[in-house]
C-alpha positions in Angstrom: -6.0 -36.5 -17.3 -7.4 -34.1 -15.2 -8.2 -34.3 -11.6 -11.5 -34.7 -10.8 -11.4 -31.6 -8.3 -9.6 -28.2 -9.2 -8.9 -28.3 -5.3 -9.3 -30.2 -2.8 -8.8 -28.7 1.2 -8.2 -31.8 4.2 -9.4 -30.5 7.7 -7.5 -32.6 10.0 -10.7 -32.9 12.6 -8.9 -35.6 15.0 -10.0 -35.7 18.9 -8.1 -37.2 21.2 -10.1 -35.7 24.1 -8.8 -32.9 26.5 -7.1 -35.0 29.0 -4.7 -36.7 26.0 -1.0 -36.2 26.1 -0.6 -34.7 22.7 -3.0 -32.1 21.2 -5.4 -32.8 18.5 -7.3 -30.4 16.3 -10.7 -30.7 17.1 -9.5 -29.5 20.5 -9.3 -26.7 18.8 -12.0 -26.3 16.7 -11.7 -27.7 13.7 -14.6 -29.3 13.3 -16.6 -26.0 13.5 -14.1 -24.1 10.9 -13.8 -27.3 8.4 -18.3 -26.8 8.3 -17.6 -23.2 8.0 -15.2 -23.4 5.0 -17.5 -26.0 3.2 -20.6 -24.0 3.4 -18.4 -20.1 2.2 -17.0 -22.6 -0.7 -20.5 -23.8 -1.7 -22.0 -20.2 -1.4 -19.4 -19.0 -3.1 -20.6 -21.1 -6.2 -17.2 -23.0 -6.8 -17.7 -26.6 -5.0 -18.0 -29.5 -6.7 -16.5 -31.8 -9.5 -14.0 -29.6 -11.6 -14.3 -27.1 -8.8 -13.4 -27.5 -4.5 -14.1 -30.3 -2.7 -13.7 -29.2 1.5 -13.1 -32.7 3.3 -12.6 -33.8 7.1 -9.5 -35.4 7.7 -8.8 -38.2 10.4 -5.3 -36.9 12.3 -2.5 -35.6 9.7 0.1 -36.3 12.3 0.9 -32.0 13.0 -0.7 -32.2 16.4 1.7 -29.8 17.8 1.3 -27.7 15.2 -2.5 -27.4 15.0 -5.1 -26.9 13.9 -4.5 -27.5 10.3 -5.7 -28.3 7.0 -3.9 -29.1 3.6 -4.8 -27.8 0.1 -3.9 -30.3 -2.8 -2.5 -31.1 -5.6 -0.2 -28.4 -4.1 0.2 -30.0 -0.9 0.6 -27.1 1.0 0.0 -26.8 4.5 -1.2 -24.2 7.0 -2.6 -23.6 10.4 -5.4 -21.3 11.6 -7.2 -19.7 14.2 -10.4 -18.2 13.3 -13.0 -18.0 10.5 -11.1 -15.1 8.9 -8.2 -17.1 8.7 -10.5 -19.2 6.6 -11.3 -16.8 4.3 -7.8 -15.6 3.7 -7.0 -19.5 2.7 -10.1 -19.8 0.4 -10.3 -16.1 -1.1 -6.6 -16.5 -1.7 -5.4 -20.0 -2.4 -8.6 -21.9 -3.4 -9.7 -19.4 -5.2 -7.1 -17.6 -6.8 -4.4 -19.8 -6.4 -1.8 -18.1 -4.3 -0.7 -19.0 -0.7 -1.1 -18.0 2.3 2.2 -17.1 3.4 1.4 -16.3 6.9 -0.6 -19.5 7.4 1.8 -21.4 5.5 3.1 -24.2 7.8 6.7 -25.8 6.7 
């Protein structure tokens, strides 16, 4: 069986609010870069079944870690700043398959 997408990258776009004890994503703007990466992947012509799916993500529970997103089936985690980081993650991982490594969270 085959998975019904090639890819499939979790923004965690959780907002506790500023005044919150912990930090949450959106805080940082996740949100904003989790649109961003969904309309590069559709541009780039490889969204879709058999392809990338780009999904928001209620909070993943790495608050202080944050932002981040996950990429599955390899379950492999990173953080990011900006929308370059962005398209190091999909021109590298979701594309082509290799990580990251300087986004990499362990």
């Amino acid at each position: 069986m085959t998975n019904y997408f090639h890819r499939h990258l979790f923004f965690c776009t959780n907002d506790r609010g500023a005044d919150a004890e912990r930090p949450s994503c959106n805080q940082c703007g996740s949100a904003a870069l989790r649109d961003y990466a969904k309309a590069r992947v559709k541009q780039m012509g490889i969204s879709g079944p058999g392809k990338v799916r780009v999904n928001k993500a209620g909070c993943l529970d790495r608050c202080e870690e944050g932002p981040v997103c996950v990429v599955y089936p390899e379950g492999v985690w990173y953080t990011y700043i900006d929308e370059e980081d962005i398209d190091e993650i999909i021109d590298s991982h979701i594309k082509n398959g290799k990580p990251v490594e300087r986004l990499k969270l362990s």
